[in-house]
C-alpha positions in Angstrom: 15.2 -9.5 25.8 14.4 -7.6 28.5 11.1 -5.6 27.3 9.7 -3.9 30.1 13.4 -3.1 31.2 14.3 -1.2 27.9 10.7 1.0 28.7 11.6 1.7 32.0 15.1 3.2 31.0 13.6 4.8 28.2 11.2 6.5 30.8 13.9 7.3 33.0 16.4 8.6 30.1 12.8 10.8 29.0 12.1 12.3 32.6 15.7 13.0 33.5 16.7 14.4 30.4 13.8 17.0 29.3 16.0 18.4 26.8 14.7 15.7 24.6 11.5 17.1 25.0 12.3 20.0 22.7 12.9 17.6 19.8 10.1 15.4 20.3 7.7 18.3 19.9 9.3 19.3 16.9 9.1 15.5 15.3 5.0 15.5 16.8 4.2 19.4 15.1 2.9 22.2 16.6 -0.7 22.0 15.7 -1.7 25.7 14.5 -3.2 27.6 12.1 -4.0 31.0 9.7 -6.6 32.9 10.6 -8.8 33.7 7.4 -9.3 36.6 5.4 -11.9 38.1 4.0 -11.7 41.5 2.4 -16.2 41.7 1.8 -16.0 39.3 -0.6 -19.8 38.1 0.6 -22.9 40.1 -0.3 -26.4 39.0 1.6 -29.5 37.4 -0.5 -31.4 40.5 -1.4 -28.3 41.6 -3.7 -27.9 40.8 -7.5 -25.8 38.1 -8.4 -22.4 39.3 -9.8 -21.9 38.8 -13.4 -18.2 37.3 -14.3 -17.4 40.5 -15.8 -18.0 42.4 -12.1 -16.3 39.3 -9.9 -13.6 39.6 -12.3 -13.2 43.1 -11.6 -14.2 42.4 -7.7 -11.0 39.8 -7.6 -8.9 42.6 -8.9 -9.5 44.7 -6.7 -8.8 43.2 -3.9 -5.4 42.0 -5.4 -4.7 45.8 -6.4 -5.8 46.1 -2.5 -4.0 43.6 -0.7 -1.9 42.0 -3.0 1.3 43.2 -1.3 -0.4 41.4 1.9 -1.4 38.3 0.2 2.4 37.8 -1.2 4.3 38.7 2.2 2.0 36.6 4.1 2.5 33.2 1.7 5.8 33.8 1.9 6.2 33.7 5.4 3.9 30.7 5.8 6.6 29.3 3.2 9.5 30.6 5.4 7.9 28.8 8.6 7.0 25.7 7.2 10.7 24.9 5.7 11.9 25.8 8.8 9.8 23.4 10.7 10.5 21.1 7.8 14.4 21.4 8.4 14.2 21.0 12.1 11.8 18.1 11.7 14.7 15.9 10.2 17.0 17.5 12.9 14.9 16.4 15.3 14.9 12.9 14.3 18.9 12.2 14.1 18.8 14.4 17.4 16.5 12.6 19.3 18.1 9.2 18.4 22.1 10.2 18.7 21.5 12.0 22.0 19.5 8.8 23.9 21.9 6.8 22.4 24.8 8.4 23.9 22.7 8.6 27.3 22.2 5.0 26.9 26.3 4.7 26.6 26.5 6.4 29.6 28.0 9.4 27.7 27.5 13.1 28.7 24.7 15.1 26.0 22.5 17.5 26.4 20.7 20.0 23.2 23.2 21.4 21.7 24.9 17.8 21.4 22.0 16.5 20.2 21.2 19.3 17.7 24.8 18.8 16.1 24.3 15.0 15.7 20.9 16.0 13.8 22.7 18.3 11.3 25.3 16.5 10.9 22.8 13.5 9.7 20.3 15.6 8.0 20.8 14.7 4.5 20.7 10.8 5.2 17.6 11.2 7.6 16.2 13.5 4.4 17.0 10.5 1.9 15.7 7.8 3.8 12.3 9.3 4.1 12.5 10.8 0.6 13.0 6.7 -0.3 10.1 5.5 1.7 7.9 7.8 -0.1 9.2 7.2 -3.4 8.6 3.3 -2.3 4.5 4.1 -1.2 4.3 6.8 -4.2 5.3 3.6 -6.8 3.1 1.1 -4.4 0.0 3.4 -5.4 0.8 4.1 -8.8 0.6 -0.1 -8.9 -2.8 -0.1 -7.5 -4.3 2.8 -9.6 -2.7 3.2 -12.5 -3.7 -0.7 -14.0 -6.9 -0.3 -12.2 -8.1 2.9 -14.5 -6.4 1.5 -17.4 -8.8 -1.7 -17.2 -11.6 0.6 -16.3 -11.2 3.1 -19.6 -10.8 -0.3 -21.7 -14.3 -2.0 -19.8 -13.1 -4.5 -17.9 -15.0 -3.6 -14.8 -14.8 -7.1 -13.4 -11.0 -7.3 -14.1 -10.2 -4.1 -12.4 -12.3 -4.6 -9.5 -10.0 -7.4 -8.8 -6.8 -5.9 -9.5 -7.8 -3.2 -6.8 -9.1 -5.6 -4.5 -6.4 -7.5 -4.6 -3.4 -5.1 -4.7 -5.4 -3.1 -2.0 -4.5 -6.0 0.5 -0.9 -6.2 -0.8 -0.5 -2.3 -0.6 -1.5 -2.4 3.2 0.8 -5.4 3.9 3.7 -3.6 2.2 2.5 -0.1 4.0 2.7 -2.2 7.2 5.7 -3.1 6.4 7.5 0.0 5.5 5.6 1.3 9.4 8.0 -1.3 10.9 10.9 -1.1 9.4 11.0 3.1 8.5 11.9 3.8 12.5 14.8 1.5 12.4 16.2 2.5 9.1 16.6 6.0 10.6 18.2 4.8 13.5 20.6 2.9 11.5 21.5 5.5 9.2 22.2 8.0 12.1 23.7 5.2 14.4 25.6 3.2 12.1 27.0 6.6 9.6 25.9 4.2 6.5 24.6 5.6 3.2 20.7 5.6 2.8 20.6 2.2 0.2 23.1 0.3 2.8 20.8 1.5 5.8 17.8 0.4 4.1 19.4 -2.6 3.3 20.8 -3.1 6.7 17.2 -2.3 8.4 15.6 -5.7 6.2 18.0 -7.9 7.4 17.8 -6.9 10.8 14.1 -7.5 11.1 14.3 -10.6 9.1 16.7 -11.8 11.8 14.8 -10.4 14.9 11.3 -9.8 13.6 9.9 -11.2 17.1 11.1 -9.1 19.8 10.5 -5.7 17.4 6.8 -7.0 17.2 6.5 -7.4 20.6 7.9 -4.0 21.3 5.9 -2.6 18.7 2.9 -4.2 20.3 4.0 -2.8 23.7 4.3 0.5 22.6 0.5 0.5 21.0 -0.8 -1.2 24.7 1.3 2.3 26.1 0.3 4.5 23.4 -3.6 3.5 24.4 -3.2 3.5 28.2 -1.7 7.0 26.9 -4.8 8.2 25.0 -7.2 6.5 27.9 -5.2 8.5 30.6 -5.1 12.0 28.6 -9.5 11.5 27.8 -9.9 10.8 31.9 -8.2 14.0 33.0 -9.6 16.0 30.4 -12.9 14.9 31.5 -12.1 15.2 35.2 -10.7 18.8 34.6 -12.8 19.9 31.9 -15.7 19.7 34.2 -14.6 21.8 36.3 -13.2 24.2 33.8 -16.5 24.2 32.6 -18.3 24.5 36.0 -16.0 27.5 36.9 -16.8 29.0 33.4 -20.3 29.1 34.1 -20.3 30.7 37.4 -18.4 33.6 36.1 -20.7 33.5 32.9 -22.8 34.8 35.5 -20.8 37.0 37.0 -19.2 38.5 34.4 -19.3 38.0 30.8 -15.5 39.3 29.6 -14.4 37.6 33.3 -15.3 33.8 31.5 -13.9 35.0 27.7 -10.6 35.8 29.3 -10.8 32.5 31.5 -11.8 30.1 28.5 -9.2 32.0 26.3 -6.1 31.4 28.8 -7.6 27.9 29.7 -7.8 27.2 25.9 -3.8 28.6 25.5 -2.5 26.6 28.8 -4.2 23.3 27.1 -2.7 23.8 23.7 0.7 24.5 25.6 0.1 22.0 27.8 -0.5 19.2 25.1 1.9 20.3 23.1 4.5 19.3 26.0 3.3 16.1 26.8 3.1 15.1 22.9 6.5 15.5 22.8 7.4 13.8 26.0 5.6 10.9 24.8 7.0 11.2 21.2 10.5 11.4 22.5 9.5 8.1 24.7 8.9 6.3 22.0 11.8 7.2 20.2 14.3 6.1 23.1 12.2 2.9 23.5 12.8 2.0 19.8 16.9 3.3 19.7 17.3 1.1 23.6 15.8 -2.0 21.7 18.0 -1.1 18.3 20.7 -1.4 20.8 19.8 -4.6 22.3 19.2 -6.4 19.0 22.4 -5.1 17.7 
């Protein structure tokens, strides 16, 4: 197999098609979060201690207060997160039907690859729901037994049993890291149920284990060079961010707020894009060698 070939198409296919881009950020997340609330909840040392009675009464009012508040603002963290949830799984049949069909030589673009995504949703949604099911039963194995010896007093016995099935649970996590990609890539590729995808996925790397190692290893090697490059410029440029900061520190105090603020936005957006460049290389690297196996 051609290894370095398959990564330099799947740089290519990543470069020239950035609408792939837009699903690789939504596989990586959009890092973010809720600023908190605090309706004078805190009192300072020199006040008495509230009796349950009075912090019972304190809770309620701020419920009576802001209750309304509380409720609409769960509810749209709720909202948001199915709807990253939902085009999460999208994102993944997406991603892998549209460099697919690039790699066919057949004309995509988003809204191609956001109808292969729906229209594989509910298999992407199972196969993933079955992985977790498999590592959910994997740690039930390793706990469950391990307290039970524990309550009866066999200390020695259960330190065993966890020792022992802690080294099986990471080979079988390991495993499950390998083969998870490919299953989905099957199941969107191959229109198979989940159970004949997962199925189809074992026998694949029993058959071919070596070159999806050596990929895999590949893509770690890339995935540090990655890392390595991003520390370097953020060094580089984060010296002189911080070098400009200072001088209009002393210029101006508001002047280096509003420059670390917009500096601080432009790197989130900034890392936000080339997380899901990177996530959407991957992806093409691991559909191009599902394609050369097959």
């Amino acid at each position: 197999m051609d290894y370095f070939g398959i990564i330099k198409k799947a740089y290519h296919i990543t470069i020239k098609n950035k609408f792939l881009w837009i699903f690789g950020v939504l596989i990586a997340g959009i890092g973010g979060g809720i600023a908190s609330f605090d309706p004078s909840l805190s009192y300072d040392g020199s006040s008495p201690a509230m009796t349950n009675a009075q912090f019972e009464q304190k809770i309620a009012d701020i419920w009576l207060n802001y209750g309304s508040i509380i409720l609409i603002g769960v509810a749209i963290f709720l909202f948001l997160g199915v709807i990253f949830f939902i085009l999460n799984i999208i994102s993944q049949g997406a991603l892998i039907g549209a460099v697919d069909r690039i790699d066919r030589g057949e004309k995509t673009d988003f809204k191609t690859g956001l109808r292969i995504g729906a229209k594989n949703f509910w298999r992407v949604w199972g196969m993933a729901i079955i992985y977790l099911l498999l590592i959910l039963a994997s740690l039930c194995l390793l706990i469950i037994p391990a307290a039970v010896l524990t309550a009866a007093g066999s200390y020695v016995l259960a330190i065993i049993w966890a020792v022992l099935l802690f080294f099986v649970c990471i080979l079988f996590w390991f495993m499950i890291s390998v083969i998870a990609p490919y299953s989905t890539i099957v199941v969107v590729l191959e229109k198979l149920s989940v159970w004949d995808s997962l199925r189809e996925s074992l026998h694949l790397f029993r058959k071919k284990w070596p070159p999806i190692i050596v990929m895999y290893l590949l893509l770690i090697a890339i995935g540090i060079g990655y890392g390595l490059a991003l520390m370097l410029v953020f060094l580089v440029f984060g010296g002189i961010a911080l070098a400009v900061g200072m001088a209009l520190w002393l210029v101006s105090m508001w002047a280096s707020l509003i420059f670390a603020l917009s500096l601080g936005l432009l790197l989130i957006v900034a890392m936000v894009i080339i997380n899901g460049a990177f996530k959407s290389f991957g992806s093409a690297v691991l559909t191009l060698t599902y394609n050369r196996i097959k």
